[in-house]
C-alpha positions in Angstrom: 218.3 99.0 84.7 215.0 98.9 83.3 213.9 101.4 86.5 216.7 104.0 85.9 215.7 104.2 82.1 211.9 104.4 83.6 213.4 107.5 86.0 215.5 109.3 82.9 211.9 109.6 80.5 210.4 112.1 83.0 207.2 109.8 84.1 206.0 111.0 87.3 202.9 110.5 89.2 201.8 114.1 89.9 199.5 116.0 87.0 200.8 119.5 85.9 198.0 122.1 84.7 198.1 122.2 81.4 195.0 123.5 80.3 191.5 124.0 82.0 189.9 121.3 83.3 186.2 122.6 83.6 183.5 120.8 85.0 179.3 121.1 84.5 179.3 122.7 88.1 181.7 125.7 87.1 180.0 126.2 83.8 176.9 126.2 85.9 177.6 128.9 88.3 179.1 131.0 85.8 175.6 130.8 83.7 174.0 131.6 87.2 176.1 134.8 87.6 176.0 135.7 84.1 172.4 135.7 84.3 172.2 137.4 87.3 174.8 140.2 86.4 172.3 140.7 83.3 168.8 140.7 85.1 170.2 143.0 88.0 171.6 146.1 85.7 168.4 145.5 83.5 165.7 146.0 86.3 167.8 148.8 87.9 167.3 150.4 84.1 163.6 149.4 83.4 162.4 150.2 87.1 164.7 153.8 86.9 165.4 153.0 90.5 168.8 155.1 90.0 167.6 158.6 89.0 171.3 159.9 88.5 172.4 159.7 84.8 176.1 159.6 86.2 175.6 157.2 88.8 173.8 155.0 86.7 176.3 155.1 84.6 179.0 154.1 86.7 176.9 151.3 88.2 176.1 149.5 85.2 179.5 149.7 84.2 180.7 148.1 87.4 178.2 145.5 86.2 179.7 145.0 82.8 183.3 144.6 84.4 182.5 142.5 86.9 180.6 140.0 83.8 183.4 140.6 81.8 185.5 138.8 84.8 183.6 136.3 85.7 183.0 135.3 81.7 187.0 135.3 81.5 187.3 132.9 84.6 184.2 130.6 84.1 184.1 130.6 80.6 187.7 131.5 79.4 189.3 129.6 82.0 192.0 132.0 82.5 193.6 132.4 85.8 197.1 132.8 86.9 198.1 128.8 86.3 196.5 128.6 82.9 199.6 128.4 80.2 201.9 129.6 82.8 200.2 132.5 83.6 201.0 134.1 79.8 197.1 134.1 79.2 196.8 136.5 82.2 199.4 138.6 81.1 198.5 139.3 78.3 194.7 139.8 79.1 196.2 142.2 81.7 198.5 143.6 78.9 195.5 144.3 76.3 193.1 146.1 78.7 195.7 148.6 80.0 196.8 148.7 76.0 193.0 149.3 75.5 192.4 151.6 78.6 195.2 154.0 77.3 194.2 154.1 73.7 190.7 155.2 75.2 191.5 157.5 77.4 193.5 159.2 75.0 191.9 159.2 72.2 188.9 160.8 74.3 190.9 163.1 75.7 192.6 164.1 72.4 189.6 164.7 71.5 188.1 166.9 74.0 190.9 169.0 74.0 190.6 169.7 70.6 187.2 170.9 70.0 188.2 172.9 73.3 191.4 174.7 71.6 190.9 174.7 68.0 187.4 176.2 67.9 188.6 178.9 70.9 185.8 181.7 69.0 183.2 179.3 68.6 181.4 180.8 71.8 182.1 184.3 70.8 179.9 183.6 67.3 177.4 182.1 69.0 177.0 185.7 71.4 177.9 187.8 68.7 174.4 187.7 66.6 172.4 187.9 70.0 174.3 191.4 70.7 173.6 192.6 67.5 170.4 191.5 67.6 169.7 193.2 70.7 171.6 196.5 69.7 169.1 196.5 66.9 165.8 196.5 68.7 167.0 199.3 71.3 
């Protein structure tokens, strides 16, 4: 009898995840890439060995996403088994929140300087006629 009430209480002998279980040798290589994700985009900045304003933009950013992720995993300990996978969700939830917001509001943005100041060109080319009318 005392077995079955052992076998009713829920006391088994394999471990479920429930929470991160980190060890010096993760939070090492994490420091490792962190530091290396960091020295990399700074030389390539220092040493100008990426001439291109846009490309150098877009390759530093790849840096910066790729620290971001590897903070989240070696630091943050989230994965897809970490509080049954609502961590990641949500992460995933709050960049494409973040991402949208963004892109809007930048595109908002653009779009109106572009149609609310339509004449703003045609002021600008308007005293240079007049100015040239004027010495002819």
């Amino acid at each position: 009898m005392a077995s079955d009430t052992h076998a009713h209480h829920g006391h088994h002998d394999d471990h479920h995840d429930d929470g991160p279980h980190s060890s010096l040798r993760e939070y090492a290589i994490g420091f490792v890439l962190s530091v290396v994700l960091t020295a990399i985009p700074f030389w390539l900045v220092m040493a100008k060995v990426i001439e291109d304003r846009t490309l150098a933009v877009l390759v530093l950013g790849g840096f910066a996403v790729v620290q971001i992720l590897v903070h989240m995993v070696y630091f943050l300990h989230m994965n897809g088994k970490a509080e049954g996978g609502w961590t990641m969700l949500s992460t995933i939830f709050t960049v494409v929140f973040v991402a949208i917001a963004i892109a809007g509001t930048l595109w908002v943005m653009f779009h109106m300087n572009t149609n609310m100041m339509p004449a703003h060109g045609q002021h600008q080319q308007a005293p240079a006629a007049a100015h040239q009318s004027h010495t002819q």
